[in-house]
RODREN-945857 format. One line per field, with one value per atom (N, C-alpha, C): atom name; z, y, x; residue in three letters. Coordinates in steps of 0.1 Angstrom, whole numbers, plus 5000, padded with zeros to 4 digits. Each point is the difference from the previous one (the first is absolute). Layout:
N
atomo <- c(CA	...)
pz <- c(Z	...)
py <- c(Y	...)
px <- c(X	...)
residuo <- c(ALA	...)
// end
This chain:
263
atomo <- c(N	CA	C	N	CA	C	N	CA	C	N	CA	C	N	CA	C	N	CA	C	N	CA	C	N	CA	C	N	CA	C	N	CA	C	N	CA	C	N	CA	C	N	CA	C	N	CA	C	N	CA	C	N	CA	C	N	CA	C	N	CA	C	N	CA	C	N	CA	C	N	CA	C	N	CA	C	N	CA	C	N	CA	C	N	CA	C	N	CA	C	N	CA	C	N	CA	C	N	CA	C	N	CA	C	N	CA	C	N	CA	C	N	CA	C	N	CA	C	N	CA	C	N	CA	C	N	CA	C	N	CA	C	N	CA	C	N	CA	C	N	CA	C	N	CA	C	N	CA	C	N	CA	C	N	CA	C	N	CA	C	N	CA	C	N	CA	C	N	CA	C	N	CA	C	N	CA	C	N	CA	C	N	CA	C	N	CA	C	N	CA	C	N	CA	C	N	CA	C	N	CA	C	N	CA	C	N	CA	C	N	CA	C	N	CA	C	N	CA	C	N	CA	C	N	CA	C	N	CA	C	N	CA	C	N	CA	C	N	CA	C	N	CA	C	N	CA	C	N	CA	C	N	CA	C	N	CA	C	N	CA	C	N	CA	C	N	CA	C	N	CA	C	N	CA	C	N	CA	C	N	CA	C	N	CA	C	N	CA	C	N	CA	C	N	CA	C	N	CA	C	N	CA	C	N	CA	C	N	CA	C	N	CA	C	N	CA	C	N	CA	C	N	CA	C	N	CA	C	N	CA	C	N	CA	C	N	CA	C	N	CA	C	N	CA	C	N	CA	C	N	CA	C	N	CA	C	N	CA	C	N	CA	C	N	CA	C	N	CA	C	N	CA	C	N	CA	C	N	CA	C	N	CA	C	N	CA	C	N	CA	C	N	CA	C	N	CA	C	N	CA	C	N	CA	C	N	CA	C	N	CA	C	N	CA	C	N	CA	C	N	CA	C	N	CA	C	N	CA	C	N	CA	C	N	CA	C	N	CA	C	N	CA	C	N	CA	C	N	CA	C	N	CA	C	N	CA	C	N	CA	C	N	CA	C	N	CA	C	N	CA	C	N	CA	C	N	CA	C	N	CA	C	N	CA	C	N	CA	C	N	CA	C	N	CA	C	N	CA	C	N	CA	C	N	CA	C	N	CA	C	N	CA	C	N	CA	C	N	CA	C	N	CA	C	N	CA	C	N	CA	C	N	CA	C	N	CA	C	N	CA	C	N	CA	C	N	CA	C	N	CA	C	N	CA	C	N	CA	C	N	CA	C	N	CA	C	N	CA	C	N	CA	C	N	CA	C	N	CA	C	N	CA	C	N	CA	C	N	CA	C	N	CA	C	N	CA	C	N	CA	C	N	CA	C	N	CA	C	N	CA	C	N	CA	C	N	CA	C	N	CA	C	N	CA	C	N	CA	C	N	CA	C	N	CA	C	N	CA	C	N	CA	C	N	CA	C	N	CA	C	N	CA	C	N	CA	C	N	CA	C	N	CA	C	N	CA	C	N	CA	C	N	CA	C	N	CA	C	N	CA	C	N	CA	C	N	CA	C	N	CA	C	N	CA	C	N	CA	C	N	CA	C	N	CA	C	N	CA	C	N	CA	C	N	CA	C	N	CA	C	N	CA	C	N	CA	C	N	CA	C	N	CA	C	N	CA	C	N	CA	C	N	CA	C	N	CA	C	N	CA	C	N	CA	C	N	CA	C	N	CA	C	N	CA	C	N	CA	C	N	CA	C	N	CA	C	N	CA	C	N	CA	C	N	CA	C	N	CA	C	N	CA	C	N	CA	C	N	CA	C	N	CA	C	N	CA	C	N	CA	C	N	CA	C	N	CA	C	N	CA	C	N	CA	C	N	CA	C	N	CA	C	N	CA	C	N	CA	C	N	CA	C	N	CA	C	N	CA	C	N	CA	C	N	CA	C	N	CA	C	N	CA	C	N	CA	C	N	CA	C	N	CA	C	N	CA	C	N	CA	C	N	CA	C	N	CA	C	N	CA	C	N	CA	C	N	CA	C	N	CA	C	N	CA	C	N	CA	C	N	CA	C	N	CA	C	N	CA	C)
pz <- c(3165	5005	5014	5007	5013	4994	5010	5001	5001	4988	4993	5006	5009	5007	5013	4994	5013	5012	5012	5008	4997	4995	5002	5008	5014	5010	4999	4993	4996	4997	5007	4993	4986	4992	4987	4992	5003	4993	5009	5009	5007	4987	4998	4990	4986	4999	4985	4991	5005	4993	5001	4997	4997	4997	4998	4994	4994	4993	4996	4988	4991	4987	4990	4988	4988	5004	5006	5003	4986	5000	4991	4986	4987	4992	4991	4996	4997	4987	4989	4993	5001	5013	5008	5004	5004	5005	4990	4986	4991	4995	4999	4995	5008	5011	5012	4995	5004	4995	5009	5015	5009	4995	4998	4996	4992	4988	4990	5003	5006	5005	5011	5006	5015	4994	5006	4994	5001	4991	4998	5012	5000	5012	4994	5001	5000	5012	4997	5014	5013	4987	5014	5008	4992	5004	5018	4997	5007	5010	4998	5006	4999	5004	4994	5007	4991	4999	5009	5007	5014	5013	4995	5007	5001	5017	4997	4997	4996	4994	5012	5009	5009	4994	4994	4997	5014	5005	5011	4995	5000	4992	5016	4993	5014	4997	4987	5000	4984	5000	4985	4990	4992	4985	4997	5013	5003	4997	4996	4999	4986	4992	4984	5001	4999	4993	5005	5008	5003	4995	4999	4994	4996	4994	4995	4989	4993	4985	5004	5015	5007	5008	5003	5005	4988	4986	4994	4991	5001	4995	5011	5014	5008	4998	4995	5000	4992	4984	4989	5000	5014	4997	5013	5005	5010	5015	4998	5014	5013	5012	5013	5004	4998	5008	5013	5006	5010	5001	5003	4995	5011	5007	5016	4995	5001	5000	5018	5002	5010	5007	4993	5003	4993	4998	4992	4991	4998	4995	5003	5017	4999	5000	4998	5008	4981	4992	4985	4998	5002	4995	5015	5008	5010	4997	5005	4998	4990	4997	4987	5002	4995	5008	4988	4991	4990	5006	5001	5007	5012	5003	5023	5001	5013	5006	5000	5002	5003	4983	4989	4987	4997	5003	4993	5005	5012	5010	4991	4998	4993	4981	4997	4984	4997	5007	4995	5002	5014	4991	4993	4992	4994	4985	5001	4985	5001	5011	4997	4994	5005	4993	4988	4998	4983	4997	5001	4990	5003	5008	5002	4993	5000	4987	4988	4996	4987	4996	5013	4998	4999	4999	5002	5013	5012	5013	5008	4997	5004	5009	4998	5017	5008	5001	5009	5018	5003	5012	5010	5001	5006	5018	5005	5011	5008	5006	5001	5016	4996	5016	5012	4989	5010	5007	4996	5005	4998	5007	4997	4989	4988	4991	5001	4998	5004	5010	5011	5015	5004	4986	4999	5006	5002	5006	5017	5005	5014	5002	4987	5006	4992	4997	4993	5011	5012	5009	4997	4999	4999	4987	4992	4987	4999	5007	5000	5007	5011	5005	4991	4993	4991	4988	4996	4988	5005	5012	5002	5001	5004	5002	4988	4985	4990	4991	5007	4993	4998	4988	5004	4997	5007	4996	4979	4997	4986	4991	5009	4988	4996	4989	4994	4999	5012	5003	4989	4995	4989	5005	5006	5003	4998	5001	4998	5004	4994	5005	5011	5010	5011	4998	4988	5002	4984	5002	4990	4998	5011	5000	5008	5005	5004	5015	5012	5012	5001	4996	4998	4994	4988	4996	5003	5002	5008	5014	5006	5012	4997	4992	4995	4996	4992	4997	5011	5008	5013	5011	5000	5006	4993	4989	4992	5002	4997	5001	5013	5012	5013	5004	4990	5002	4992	4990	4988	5005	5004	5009	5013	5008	5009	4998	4986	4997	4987	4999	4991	4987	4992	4986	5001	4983	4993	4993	5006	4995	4983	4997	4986	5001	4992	5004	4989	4998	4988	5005	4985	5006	4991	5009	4994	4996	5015	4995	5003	5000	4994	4987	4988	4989	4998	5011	4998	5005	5010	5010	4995	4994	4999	4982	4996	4984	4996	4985	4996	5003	5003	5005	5019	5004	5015	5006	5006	5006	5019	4997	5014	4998	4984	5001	4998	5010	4997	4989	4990	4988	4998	5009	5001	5003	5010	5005	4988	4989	4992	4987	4995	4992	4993	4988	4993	4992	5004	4995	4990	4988	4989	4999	4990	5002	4984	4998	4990	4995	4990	4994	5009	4998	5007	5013	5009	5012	5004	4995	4997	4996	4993	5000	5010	5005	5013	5014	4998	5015	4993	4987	5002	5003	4995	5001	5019	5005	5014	5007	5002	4997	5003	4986	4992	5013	5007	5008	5015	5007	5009	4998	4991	4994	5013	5017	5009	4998	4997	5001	4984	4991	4988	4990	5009	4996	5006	4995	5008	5008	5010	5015	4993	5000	4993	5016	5013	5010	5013	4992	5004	4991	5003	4987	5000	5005	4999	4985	4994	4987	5003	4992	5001	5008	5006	5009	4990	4993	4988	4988	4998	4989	4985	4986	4995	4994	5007	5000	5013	5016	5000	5000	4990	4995	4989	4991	4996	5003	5009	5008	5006	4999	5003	4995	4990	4987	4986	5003	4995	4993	4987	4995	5010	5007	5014	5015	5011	5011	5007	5009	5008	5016	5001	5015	5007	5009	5010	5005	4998	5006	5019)
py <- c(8509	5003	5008	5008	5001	5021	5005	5015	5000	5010	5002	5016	5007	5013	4998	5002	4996	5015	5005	5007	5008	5009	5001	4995	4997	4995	4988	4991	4985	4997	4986	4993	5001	4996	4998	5011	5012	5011	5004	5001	4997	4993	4989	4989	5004	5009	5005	4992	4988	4995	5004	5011	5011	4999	4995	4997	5017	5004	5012	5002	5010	5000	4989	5002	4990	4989	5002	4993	4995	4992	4995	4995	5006	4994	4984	4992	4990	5001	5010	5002	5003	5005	4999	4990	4988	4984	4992	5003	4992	5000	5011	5006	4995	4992	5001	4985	4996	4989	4993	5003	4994	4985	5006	4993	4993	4997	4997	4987	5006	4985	4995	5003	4989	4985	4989	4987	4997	4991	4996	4988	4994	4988	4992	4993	4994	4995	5000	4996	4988	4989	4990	5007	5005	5011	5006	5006	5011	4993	4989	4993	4986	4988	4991	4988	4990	4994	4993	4998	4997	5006	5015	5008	5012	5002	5010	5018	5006	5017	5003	5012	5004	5017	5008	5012	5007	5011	5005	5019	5004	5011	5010	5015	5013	5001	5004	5001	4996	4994	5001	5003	4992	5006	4999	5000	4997	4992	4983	4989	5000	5008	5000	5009	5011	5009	4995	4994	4994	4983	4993	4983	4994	5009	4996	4990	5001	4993	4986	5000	4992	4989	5008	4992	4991	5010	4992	4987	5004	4989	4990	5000	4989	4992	5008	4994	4992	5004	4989	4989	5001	4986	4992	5006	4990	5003	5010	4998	5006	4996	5005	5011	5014	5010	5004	5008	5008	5014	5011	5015	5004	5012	5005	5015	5007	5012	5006	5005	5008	5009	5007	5013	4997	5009	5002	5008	5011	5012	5012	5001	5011	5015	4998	5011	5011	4993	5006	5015	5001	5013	5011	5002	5011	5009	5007	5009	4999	4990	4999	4994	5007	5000	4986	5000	4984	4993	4993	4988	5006	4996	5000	4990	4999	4987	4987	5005	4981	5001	5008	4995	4992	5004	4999	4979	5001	4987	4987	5007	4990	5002	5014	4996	4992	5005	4996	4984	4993	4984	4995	5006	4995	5000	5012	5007	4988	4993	4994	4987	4995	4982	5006	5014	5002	4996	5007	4999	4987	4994	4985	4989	5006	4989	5005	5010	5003	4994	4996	4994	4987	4993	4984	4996	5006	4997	5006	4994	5004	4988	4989	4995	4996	5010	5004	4999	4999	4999	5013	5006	5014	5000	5009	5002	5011	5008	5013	5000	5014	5002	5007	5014	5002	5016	5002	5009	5017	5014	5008	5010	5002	5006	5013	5001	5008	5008	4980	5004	4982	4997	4989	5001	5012	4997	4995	5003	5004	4986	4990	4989	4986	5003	4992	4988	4997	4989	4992	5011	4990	4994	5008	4995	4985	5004	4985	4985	5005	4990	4997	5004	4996	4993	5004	4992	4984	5004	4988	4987	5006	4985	5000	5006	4992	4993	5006	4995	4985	4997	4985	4997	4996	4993	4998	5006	5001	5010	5006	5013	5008	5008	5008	5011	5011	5011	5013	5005	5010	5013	5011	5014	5008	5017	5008	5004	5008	5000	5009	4998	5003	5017	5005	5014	5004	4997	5001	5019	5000	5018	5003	4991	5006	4989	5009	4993	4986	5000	4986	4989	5005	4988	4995	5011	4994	4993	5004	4992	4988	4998	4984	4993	5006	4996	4990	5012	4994	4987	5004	4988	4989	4999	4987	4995	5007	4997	4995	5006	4993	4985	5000	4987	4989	5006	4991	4992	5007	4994	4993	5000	4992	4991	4999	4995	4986	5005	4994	4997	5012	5005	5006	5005	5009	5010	5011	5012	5003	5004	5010	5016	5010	5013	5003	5011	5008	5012	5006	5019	5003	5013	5006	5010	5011	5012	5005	4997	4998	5005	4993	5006	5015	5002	5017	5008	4997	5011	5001	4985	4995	5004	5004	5001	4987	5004	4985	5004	4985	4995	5007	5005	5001	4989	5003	4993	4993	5009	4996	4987	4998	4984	4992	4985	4989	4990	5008	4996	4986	4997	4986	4990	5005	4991	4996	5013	4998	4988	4999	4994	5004	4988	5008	4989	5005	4980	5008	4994	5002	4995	5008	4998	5000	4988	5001	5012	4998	5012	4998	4985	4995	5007	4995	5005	5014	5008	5013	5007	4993	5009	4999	4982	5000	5011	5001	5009	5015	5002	5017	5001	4988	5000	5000	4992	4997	5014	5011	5008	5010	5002	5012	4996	4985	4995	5012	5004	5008	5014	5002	5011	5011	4999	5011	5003	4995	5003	5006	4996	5008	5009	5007	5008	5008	5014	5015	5001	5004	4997	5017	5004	5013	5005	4992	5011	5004	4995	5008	5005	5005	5007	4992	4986	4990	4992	5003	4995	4982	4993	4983	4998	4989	4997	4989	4993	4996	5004	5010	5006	4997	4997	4994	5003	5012	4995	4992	4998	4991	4986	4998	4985	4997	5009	4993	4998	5006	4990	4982	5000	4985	4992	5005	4994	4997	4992	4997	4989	4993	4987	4992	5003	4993	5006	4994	5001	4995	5015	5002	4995	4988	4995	5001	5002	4999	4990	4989	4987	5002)
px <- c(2506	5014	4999	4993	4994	5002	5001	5005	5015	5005	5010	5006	4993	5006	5009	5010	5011	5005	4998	5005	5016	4999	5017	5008	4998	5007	5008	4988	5004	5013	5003	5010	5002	4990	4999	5003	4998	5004	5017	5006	5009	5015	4995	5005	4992	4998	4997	4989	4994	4991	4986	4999	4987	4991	4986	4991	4987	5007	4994	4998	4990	5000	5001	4999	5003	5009	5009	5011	5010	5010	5006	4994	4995	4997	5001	4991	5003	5010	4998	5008	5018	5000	5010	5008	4993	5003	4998	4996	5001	5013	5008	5012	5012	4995	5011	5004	5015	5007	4998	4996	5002	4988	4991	4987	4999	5011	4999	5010	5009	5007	4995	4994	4994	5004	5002	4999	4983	4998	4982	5006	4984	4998	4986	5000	4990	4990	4983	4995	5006	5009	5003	5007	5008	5018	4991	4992	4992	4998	4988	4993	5001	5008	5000	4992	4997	4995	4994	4992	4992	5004	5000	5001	4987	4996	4987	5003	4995	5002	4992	5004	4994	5002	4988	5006	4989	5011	4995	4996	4993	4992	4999	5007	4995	4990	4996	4987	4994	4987	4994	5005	5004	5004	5019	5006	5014	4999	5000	4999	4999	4989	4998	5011	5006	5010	5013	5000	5017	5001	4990	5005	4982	4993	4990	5000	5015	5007	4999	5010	5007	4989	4986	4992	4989	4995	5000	5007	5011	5011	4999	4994	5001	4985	4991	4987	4996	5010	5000	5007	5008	5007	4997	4988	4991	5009	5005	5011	4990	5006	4991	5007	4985	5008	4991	5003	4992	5005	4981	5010	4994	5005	5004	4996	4988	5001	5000	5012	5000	4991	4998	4985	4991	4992	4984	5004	5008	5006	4990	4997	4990	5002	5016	5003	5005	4996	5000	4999	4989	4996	4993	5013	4997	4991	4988	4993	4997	4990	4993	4990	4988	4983	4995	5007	4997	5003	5013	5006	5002	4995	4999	5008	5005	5006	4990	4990	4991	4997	4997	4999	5014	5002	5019	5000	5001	4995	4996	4986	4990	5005	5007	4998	5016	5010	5011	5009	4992	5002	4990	4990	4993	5009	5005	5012	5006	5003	5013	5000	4982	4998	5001	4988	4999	5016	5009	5014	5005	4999	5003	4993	4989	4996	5000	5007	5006	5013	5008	5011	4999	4985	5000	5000	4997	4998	4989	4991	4983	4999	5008	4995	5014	5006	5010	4997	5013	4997	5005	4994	5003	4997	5011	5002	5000	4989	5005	5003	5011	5003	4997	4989	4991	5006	5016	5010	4996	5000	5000	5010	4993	5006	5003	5016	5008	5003	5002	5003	5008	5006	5008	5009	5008	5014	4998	4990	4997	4993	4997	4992	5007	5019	5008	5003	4994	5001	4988	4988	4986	5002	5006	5000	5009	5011	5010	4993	4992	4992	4989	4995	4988	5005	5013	5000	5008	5007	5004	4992	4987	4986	4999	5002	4999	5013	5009	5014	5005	5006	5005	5015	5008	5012	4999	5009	5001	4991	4994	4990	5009	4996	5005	4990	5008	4991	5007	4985	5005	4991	5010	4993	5006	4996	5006	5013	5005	5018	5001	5008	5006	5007	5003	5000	4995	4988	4988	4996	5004	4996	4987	4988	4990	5000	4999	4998	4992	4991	4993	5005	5004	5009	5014	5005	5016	4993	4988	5000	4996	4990	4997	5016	5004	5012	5010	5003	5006	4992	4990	4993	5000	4995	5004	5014	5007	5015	5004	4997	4998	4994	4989	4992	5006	5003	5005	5011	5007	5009	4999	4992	4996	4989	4996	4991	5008	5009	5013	4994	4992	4997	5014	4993	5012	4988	5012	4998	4997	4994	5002	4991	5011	4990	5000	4990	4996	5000	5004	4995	4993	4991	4989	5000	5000	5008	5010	5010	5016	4999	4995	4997	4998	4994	4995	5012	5004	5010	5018	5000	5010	5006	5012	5004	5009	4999	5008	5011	5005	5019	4997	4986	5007	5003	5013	5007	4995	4986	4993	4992	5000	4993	5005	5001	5008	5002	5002	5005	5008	5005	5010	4990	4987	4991	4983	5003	4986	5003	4985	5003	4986	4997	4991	4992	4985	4993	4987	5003	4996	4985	4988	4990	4995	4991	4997	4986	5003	4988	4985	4998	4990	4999	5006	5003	5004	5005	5005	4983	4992	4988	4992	4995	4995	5004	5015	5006	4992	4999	4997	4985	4991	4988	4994	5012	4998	5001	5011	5004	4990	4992	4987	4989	4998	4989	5000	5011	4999	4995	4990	4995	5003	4998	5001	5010	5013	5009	5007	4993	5001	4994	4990	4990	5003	4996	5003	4987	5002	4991	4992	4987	4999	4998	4998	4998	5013	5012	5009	5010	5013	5008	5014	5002	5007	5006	4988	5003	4997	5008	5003	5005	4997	5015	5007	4995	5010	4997	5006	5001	5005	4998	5006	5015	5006	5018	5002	4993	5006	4994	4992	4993	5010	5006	5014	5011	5003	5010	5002	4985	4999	4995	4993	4994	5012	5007	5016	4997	5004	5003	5005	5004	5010	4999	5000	5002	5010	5003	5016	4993	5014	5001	5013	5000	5014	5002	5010	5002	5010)
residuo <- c(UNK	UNK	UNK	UNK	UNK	UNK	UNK	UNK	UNK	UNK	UNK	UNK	UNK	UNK	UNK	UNK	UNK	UNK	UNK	UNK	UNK	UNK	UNK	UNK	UNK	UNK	UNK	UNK	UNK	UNK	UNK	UNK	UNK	UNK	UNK	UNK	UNK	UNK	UNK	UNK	UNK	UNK	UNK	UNK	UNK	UNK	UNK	UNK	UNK	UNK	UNK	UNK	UNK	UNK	UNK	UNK	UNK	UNK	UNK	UNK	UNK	UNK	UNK	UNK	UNK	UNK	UNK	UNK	UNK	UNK	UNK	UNK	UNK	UNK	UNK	UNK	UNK	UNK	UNK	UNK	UNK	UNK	UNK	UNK	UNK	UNK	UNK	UNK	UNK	UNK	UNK	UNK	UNK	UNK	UNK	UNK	UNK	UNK	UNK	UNK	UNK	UNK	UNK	UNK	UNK	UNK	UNK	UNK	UNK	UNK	UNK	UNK	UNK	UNK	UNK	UNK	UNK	UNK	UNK	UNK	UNK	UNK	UNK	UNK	UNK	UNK	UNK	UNK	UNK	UNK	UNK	UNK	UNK	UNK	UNK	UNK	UNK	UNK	UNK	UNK	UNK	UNK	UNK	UNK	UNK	UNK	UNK	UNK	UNK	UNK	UNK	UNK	UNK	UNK	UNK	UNK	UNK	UNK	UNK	UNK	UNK	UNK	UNK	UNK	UNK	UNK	UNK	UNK	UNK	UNK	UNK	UNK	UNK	UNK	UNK	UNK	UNK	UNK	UNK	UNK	UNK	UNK	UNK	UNK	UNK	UNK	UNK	UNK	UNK	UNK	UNK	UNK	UNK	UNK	UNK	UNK	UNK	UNK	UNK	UNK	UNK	UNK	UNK	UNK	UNK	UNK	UNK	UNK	UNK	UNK	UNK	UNK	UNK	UNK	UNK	UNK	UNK	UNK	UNK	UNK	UNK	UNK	UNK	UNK	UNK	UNK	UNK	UNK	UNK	UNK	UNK	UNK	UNK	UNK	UNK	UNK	UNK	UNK	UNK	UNK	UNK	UNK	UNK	UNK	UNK	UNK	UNK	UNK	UNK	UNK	UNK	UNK	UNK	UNK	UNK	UNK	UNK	UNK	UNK	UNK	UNK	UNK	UNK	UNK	UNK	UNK	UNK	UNK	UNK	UNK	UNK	UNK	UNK	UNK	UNK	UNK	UNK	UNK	UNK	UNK	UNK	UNK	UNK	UNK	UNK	UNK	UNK	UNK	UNK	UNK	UNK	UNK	UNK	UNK	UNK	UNK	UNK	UNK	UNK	UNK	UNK	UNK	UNK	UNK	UNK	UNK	UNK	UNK	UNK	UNK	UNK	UNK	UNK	UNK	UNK	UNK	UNK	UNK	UNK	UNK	UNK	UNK	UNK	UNK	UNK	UNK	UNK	UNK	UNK	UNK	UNK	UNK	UNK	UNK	UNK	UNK	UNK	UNK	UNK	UNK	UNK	UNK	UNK	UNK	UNK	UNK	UNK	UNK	UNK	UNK	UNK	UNK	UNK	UNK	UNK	UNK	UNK	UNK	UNK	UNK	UNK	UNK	UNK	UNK	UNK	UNK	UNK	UNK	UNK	UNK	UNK	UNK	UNK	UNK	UNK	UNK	UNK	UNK	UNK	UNK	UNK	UNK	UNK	UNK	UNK	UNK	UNK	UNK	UNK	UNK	UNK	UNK	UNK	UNK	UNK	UNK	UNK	UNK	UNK	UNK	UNK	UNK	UNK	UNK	UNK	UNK	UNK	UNK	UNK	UNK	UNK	UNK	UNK	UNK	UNK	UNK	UNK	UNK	UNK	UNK	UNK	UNK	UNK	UNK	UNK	UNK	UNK	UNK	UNK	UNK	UNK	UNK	UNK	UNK	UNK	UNK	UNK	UNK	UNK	UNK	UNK	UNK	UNK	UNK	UNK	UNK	UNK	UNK	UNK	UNK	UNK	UNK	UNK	UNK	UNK	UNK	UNK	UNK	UNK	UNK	UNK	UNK	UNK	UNK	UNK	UNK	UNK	UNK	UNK	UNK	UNK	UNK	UNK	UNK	UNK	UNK	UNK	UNK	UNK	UNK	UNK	UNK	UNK	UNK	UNK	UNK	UNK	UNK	UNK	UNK	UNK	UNK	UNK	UNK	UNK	UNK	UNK	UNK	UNK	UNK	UNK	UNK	UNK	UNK	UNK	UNK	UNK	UNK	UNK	UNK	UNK	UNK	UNK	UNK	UNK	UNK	UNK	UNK	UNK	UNK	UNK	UNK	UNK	UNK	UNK	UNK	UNK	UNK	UNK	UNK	UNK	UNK	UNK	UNK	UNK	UNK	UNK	UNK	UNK	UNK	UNK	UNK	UNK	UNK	UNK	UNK	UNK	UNK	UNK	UNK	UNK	UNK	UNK	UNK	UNK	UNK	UNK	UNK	UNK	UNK	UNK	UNK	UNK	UNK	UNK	UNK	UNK	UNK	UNK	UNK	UNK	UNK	UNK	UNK	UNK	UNK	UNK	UNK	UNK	UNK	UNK	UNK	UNK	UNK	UNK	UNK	UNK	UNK	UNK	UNK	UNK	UNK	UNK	UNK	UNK	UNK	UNK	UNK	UNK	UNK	UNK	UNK	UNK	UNK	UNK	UNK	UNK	UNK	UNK	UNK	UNK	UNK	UNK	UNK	UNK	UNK	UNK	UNK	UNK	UNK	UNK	UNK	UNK	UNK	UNK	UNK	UNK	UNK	UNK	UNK	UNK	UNK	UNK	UNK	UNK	UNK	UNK	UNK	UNK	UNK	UNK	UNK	UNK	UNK	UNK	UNK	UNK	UNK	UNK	UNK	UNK	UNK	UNK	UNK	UNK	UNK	UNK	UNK	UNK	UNK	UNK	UNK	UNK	UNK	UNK	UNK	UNK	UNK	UNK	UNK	UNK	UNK	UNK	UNK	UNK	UNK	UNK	UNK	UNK	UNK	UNK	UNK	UNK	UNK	UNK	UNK	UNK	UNK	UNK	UNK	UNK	UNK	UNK	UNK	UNK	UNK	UNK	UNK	UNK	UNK	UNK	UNK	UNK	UNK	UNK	UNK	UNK	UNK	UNK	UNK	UNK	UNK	UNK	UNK	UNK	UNK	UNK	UNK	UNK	UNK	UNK	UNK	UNK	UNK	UNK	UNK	UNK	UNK	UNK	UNK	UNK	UNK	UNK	UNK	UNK	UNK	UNK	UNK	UNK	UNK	UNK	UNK	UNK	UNK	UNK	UNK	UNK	UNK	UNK	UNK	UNK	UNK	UNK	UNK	UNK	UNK	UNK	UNK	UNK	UNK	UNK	UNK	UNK	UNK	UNK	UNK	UNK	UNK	UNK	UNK	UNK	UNK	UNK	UNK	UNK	UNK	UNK	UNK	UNK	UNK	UNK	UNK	UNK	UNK	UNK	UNK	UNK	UNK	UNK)
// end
């Protein structure tokens, strides 16, 4: 999910989407009605039928916690995807003598085939972009130029949501959405941490725009196993006082029988 400490200054806290502490409990969002009525969808619904999945990732592990359900459900039914990690996610664990920037580099797309071939996509077609983590907003042109040389008339581009709460991902967000459109795909977004900043029934999420794509047991255990694979990012770092950066309240937030998209 990249670095999660946001400046007071920021937009993001400005607009109240906070990324701090525990955040919103899952037990909290289980309770919420909002969630419970989303309409379901099915993968054609999503993605239909001889159409390509372009999921565009800020960093490592975005991709598994926002439509890892959504990308195994594409791999069992033989469909063509391509996945876009934006960064390397080096920028994880600031001042931390374990994961350095160049570890981080070399261990964290390796996390990512691991979880990818947990989901049934070990010979995927991956694409990286090569971009500095957590300095997206400042490089949302290179980004729009990069994805455009892989874009095609009718993809179906699936990335993080546009007011996601963490600068990197609202910038991916927006770039896709730029390209997608000049690239004449269709949009679909996910949120990540929204979940955390955000309570049930806020009225800051586009509720009119979500929906909700159901995951079988099967599948529902592959995404948690995919998940557990980014061990740097789910393990307490012992040489700084950071703790997880995915901590397991918020690995349930996304670890759901179902997965939420914004159409």
């Amino acid at each position: 999910m990249g670095p999660i400490t946001l400046p007071p200054e920021t937009d993001e806290h400005r607009a109240g989407r906070v990324i701090r502490g525990r955040g919103t409990s899952e037990a909290s969002w289980r309770a919420c009605s909002h969630l419970g009525t989303l309409p379901a969808v099915t993968l054609e619904a999503l993605v239909p039928a001889g159409r390509r999945a372009v999921v565009v990732s800020p960093h490592p592990d975005d991709e598994v916690l926002g439509a890892g359900g959504l990308m195994a459900q594409l791999a069992q039914a033989g469909r063509e995807l391509l996945i876009m990690p934006v960064t390397d996610g080096t920028a994880s664990h600031p001042g931390s003598s374990r994961w350095t920037p160049d570890r981080l580099a070399q261990e964290r797309p390796l996390e990512t085939v691991r979880a990818l071939a947990l989901l049934g996509l070990s010979r995927i077609r991956l694409h990286r972009l090569g971009l500095h983590d957590g300095q997206l907003t400042a490089q949302q042109d290179q980004m729009v130029s990069a994805l455009l040389t892989q874009l095609r008339p009718g993809d179906v581009v699936i990335t993080t949501w546009r007011e996601d709460g963490h600068p990197d991902h609202e910038a991916t967000g927006h770039a896709c959405a730029a390209a997608a459109e000049q690239a004449g795909a269709q949009l679909i977004e996910m949120p990540v941490w929204a979940w955390h900043w955000a309570r049930p029934g806020d009225p800051r999420l586009p509720w009119s725009r979500a929906c909700r794509l159901p995951l079988s047991p099967d599948v529902e255990q592959r995404k948690r196993l995919a998940a557990a694979a980014f061990t740097s990012q789910t393990r307490p770092d012992p040489t700084s006082r950071a703790g997880c950066v995915l901590p397991p309240s918020a690995l349930a937030r996304v670890l759901r029988p179902y997965e939420v998209f914004f159409r």
